[in-house]
C-alpha positions as semicolon CSV with decimal commas, in nm:
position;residue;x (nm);y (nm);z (nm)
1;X;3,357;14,579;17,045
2;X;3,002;14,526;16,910
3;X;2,893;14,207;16,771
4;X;2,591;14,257;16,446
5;X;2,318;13,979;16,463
6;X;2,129;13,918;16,173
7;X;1,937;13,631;16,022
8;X;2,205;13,463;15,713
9;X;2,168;13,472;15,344
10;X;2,222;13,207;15,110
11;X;2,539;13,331;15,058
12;X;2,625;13,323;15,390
13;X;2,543;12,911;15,474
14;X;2,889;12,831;15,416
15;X;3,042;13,030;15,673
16;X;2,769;12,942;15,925
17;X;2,828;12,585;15,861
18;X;3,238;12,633;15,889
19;X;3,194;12,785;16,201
20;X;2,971;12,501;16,346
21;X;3,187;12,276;16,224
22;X;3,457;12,374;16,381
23;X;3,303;12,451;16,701
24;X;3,099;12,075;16,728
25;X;3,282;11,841;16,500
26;X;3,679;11,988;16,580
27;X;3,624;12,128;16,898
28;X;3,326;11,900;17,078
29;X;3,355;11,579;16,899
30;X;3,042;11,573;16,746
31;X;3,041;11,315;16,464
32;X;3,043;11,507;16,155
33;X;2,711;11,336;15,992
34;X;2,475;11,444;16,296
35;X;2,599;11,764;16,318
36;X;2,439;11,906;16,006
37;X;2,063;11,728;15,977
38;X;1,765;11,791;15,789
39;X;1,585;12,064;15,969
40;X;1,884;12,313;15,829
41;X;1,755;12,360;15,498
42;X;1,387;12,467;15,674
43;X;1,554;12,679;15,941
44;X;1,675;13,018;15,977
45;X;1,990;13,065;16,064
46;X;2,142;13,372;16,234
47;X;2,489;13,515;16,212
48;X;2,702;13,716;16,481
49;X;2,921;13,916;16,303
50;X;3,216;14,119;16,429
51;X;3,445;14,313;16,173
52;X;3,278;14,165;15,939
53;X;3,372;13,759;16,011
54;X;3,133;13,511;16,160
55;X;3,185;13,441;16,539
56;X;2,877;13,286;16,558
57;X;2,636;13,116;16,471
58;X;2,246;12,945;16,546
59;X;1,934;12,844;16,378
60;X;1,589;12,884;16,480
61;X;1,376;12,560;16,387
62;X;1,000;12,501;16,446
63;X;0,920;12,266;16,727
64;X;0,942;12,178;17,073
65;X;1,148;12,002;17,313
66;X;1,059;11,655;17,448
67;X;1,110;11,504;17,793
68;X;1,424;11,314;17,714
69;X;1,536;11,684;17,549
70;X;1,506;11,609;17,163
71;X;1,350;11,835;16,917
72;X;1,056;11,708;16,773
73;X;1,042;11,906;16,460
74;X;0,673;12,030;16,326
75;X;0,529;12,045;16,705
76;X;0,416;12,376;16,810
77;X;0,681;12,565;16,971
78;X;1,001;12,712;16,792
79;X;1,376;12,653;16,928
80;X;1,712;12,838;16,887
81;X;2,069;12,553;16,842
């Protein structure tokens, strides 16, 4: 079994976010409106793929990591979620 990694399309957002969504929102509890936030449309987002269908999923956002452990977007640094 090999898993492909590469970085997502615009066509494939859709699936990404599915597959978050199911993973945070259905299967975490995440609320559904801070799940998805405005750093997705700046970040790249990275697909595992095995035969073909997403089995995961992370972005790659520019900024660091505070003390308390939130993102603060536009710092220097650059994190994977």
């Amino acid at each position: 079994m090999t898993v492909q990694v590469r970085l997502a399309g615009p066509d494939d957002l859709a699936a990404a976010y599915a597959l978050r969504h199911e993973v945070f929102v259905l299967g975490q509890g995440v609320p559904p409106e801070l799940e998805r936030d405005e750093l997705d449309m700046a970040a790249d987002h990275a697909l595992g793929l095995l035969d073909g269908r997403v089995v995961g999923t992370g972005r790659l956002v520019e900024g660091r990591i505070d003390e308390d452990g939130r993102l603060v977007p536009g710092t220097a640094g650059a994190v994977a979620t």
